[in-house]
N, C-alpha and C positions, 0 to 999 in steps of 0.2 A: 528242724531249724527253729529259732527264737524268733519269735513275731515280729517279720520289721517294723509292721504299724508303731506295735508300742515303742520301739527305739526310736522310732525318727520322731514321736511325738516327743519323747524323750527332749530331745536335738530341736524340735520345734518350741517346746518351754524356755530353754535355754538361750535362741537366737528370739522370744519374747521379750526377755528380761533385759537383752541389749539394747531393744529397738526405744525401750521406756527411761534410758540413761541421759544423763546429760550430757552433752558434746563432750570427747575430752582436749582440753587445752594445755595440760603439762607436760604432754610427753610429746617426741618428735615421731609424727607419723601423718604424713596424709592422707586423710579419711575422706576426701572428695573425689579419690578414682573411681571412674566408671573402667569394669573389665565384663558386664553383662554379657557382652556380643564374642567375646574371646571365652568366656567360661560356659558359654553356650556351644559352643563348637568343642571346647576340651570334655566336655559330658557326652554329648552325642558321638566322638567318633574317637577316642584316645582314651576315656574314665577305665578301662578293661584291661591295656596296659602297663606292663612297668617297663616304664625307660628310665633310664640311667643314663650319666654325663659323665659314669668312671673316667678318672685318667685326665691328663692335658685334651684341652678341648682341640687341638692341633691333630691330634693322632687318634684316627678314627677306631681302632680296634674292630675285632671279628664279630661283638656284639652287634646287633642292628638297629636292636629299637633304643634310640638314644637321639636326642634332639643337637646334634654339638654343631651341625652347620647353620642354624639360627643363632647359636651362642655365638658362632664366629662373626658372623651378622653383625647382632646387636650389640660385641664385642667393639668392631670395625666404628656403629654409628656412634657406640660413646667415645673412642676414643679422637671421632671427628668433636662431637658436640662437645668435649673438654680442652680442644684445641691442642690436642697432642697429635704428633707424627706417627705416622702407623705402623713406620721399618722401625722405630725404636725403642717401641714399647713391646710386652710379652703382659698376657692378661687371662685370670678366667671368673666365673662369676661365685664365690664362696656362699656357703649356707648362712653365713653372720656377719655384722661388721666387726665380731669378736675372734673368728676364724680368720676372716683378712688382715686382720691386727698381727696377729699369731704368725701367719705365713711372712707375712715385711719382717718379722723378727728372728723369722728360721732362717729367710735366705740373707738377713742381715749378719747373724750368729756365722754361719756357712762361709757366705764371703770374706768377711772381715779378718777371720782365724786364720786364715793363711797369711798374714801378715804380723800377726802376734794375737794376745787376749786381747778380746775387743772389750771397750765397758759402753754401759748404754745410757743416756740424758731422758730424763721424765720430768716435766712439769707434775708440781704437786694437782693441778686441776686436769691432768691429761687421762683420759677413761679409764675405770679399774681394770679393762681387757688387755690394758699394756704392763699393768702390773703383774697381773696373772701369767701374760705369755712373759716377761721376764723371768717369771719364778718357775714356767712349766720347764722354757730352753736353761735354766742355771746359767742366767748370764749375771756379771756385778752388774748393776748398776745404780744413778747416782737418782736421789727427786730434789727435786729444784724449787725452790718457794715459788710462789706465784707474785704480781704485781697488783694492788686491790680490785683491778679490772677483770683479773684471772689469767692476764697474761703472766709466759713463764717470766723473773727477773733478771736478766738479761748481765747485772751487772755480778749478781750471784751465782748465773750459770759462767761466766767466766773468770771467775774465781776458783770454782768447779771442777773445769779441765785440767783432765790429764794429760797433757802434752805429748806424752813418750807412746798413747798409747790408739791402735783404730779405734775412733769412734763411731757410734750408732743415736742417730736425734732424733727424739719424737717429735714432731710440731704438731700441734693440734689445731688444725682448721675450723675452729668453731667448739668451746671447750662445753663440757656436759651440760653444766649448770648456767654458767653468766655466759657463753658465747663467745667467748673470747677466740681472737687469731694469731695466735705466733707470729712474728716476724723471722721469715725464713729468711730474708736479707740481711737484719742484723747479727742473726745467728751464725750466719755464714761468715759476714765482715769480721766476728771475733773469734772466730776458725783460725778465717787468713793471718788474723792477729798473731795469734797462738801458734801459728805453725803447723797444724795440727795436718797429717802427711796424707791419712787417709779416713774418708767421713763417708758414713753413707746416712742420706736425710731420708725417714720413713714419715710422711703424711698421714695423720687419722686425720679423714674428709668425712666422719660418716653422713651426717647432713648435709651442712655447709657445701660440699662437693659437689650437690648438685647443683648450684648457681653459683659460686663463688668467682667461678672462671669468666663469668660474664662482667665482673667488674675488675676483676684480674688476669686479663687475659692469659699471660705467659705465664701465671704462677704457677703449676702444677710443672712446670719442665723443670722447677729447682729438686723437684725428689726423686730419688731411685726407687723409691717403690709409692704406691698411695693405694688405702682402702675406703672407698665411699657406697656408703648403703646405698640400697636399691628400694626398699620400702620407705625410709625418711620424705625424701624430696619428689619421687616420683609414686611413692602409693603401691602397694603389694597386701594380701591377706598373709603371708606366708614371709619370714625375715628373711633377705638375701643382702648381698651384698661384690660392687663390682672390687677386682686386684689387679692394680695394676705394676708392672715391675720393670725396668730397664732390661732391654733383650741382651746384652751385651754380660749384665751380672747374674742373668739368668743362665745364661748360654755357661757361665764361668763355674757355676754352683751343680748343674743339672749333669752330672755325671752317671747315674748309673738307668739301664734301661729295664722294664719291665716286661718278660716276656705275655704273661699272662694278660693285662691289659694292650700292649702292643704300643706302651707310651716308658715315658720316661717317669722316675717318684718327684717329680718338684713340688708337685700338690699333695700335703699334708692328709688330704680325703682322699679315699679311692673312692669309693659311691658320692655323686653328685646330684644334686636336683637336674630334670629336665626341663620343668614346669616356670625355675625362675629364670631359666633365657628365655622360654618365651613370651612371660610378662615384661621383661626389659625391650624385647626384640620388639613388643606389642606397642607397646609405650612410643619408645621413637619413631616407630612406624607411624602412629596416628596423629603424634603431634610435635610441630616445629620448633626450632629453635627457640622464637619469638613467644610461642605460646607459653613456652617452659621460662624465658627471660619474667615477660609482662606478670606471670605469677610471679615469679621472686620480688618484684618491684611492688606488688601489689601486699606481700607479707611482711617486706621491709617498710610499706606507708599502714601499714595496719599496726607495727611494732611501735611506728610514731607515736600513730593516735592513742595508743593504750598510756605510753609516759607521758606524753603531756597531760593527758585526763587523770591519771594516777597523784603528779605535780600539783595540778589543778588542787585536786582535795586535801594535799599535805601531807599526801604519802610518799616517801623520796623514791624514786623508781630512776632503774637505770639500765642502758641498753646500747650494747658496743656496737663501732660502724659494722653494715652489713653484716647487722645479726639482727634474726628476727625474737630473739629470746628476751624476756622483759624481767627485768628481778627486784623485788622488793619484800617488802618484811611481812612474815608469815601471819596471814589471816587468821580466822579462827578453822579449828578442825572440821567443821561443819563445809564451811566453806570447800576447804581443801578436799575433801571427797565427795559433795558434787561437782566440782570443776574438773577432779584428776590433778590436782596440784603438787608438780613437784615439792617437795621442802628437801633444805639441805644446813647445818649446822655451821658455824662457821666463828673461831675463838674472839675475830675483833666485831663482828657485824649481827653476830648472834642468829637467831633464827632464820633465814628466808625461803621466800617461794618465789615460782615462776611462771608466765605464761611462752608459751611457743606460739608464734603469731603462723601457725601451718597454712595452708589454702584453703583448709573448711573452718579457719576460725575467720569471720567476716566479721566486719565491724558492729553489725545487728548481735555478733555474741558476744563480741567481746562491751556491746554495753548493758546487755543482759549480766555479764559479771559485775559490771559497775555498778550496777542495780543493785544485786546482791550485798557486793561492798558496801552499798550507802547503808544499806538496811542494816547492818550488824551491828 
C-alpha cells in the first residue's frame, strides 16, 4: 500500500493553503456552520460504510445501509419550516440545486404533454441550470429580458405567451447575480389574463429559499414544484439541495415501478447521497426557526450597511428587497480575487461585481473590504 502519511500530508498542505485565504464574500455559501460534533460521530461509527438513498426516499428497498428515514425526517421539518402542508407536497433531497432544477423540468416536460407541446418562460437573469435542463429535456422555450433590477419584464413576458399552448414558468427567487425576486402574483394575474388553460409554476429558491418564507409567508404554496439548496442558507461542505413537488402532479407523472430498487423512476438519480439528509436532518435538529429567521435579518441589516457605505464613497451600489446581494461596479482584479468576487458583464451597465452578505460575512469584514476599496 502507498504511504498514507505522505497522502494526508498531501491533503494537510492543501487544507493549509485554505486556512491562509481571505473570507470569500461573492459566492453564496455559508461558511459559519459548525458540523464538528456530527462529523465526529459520522468518522467514528458510519466512515467504513456505503449507504445509498437509491430511489424515492418513500420506498425503502431491500438495501439496508441507507439513511432515508432521516431524510423523511428532515424532509417532514423543512417542509414545516417553509410553511408548507405535508399531505400536499411530495419531496426528496437532490445532489445540486442544478439536479433539482432539472427534475421541476422533467416532471414539468411529463405532465404538461398530455395536454399538448408545452413551451417553457426563462427570465434572461434565471440560472444557466435552467438553460441547460431546457436544452438536456428538448423542450421550446422562450427567455425573457429582464427589468434593470433583474426582475423578469413582466410586460415582455406577456407579450410572450403563447395562449393555445401548457405552459411551464420559471420564477427565480432571488436571481444569480443582483438578487432579484419574480413576482409570482403578477405572473399568474397575466396568466389569468391570457387565458392560458394550463401552467405549472416551477420556483429556483436556491438561496433565497431558505428565509424567503419568513417574510412571505404563503409564497411557496403558489408553485408545483420548488428547488432550494441545502448548502447556500444553511451550510454543507458537500452541494445538496432540497425538491420539492405537488403530490398530486407527482402521483400523475410517476407511473412506472422499479423492481430492482423497489420504488418507482420519478427521481432522475438512482444512487443518492446518505450523508446530505443527515446534515439537513442535523441542521434543523439543532437549530430553530428563530435562530435561522434572526440570521436572515442579520444578512439583510449587513446588505444595508455595505450600500449605504458603498453610496457614502460615490460608488452607486444597489440591492433588491430581501436580498442580501449588493452589486456595484467592478473593482480592480486584485481586489476581486482576494475577496472571491463575483463579476458579471452586462451591455447597458457594463462591468460589475458583488458581495453576498452570507452569515460569516459580519460587518468587521465587510469593513475590512471597504478598507481595501479605500486604498485602491
Amino acid at each position: 500500500m502507498i504511504n498514507q502519511d505522505k497522502t494526508l500530508k498531501t491533503l494537510q498542505n492543501y487544507s493549509d493553503a485554505l486556512n491562509v485565504k481571505n473570507i470569500p464574500i461573492g459566492y453564496p455559501g455559508n461558511q459559519s456552520f459548525n458540523l464538528d460534533k456530527f462529523f465526529s460521530w459520522w468518522g467514528k461509527d458510519l466512515s467504513s460504510y456505503i449507504l445509498n438513498n437509491a430511489g424515492n426516499p418513500e420506498d425503502i428497498g431491500n438495501y439496508a445501509f441507507h439513511t432515508k428515514a432521516f431524510e423523511q425526517d428532515a424532509l417532514r421539518s423543512m417542509l414545516d419550516y417553509c410553511f408548507l402542508d405535508q399531505k400536499s407536497y411530495w419531496s426528496f433531497i437532490a445532489s445540486s440545486g442544478t439536479k433539482a432544477n432539472i427534475q421541476g423540468f422533467f416532471i414539468a416536460r411529463n405532465y404538461l404533454s398530455s395536454f399538448g407541446k408545452p413551451i417553457f418562460y426563462l427570465s434572461k437573469e434565471a440560472h444557466y441550470s435552467l438553460f441547460t435542463a431546457a436544452n438536456l429535456l428538448d423542450v421550446d422555450y422562450r427567455v425573457i429580458p429582464c427589468l434593470p433590477n433583474g426582475e423578469i419584464d413582466y410586460n415582455i413576458f406577456e407579450k410572450e405567451l403563447e395562449v393555445d399552448r401548457p405552459t411551464c414558468i420559471n420564477v427565480t427567487l432571488g436571481t444569480t447575480f443582483k438578487g432579484a425576486i419574480d413576482n409570482v402574483e403578477k405572473l399568474k394575474d397575466i396568466c389569468k389574463r391570457k387565458k392560458i388553460k394550463k401552467i405549472y409554476f416551477h420556483a429556483d429558491a436556491a438561496f433565497f429559499g431558505g428565509y424567503l418564507h419568513f417574510f412571505y409567508p404563503n409564497l411557496y404554496n403558489n408553485f408545483d414544484s420548488i428547488s432550494i439548496s441545502g448548502h447556500k442558507f444553511f451550510g454543507s461542505p458537500i452541494p445538496f439541495a432540497v425538491f420539492f413537488c405537488k403530490k398530486n402532479i407527482k402521483d400523475e407523472v410517476a407511473k412506472l415501478s422499479i423492481d430492482y430498487t423497489n420504488s418507482d423512476n420519478m427521481i432522475i438519480d438512482c444512487s443518492r447521497s446518505a450523508l446530505s439528509p443527515l446534515i439537513l436532518w442535523w441542521h434543523l435538529s439543532v437549530k430553530s426557526k428563530d435562530i435561522w429567521l434572526n440570521e436572515a435579518k442579520q444578512m439583510l441589516d449587513n446588505a444595508s450597511f455595505l450600500v449605504n457605505e458603498l453610496n457614502r464613497r460615490g460608488i452607486a451600489a444597489f440591492c433588491n428587497e430581501f436580498s442580501s446581494i449588493v452589486y456595484f461596479r467592478t473593482p480592480s482584479q486584485k481586489l476581486c480575487l482576494k475577496w472571491s468576487l463575483a463579476v458579471n458583464k452586462y451591455s447597458l451597465e457594463g462591468s460589475l461585481a458583488h458581495v453576498i452578505c452570507m452569515q460569516h460575512v459580519s460587518k468587521k469584514v465587510l469593513q475590512d473590504f471597504l478598507n481595501d476599496l479605500d486604498n485602491e
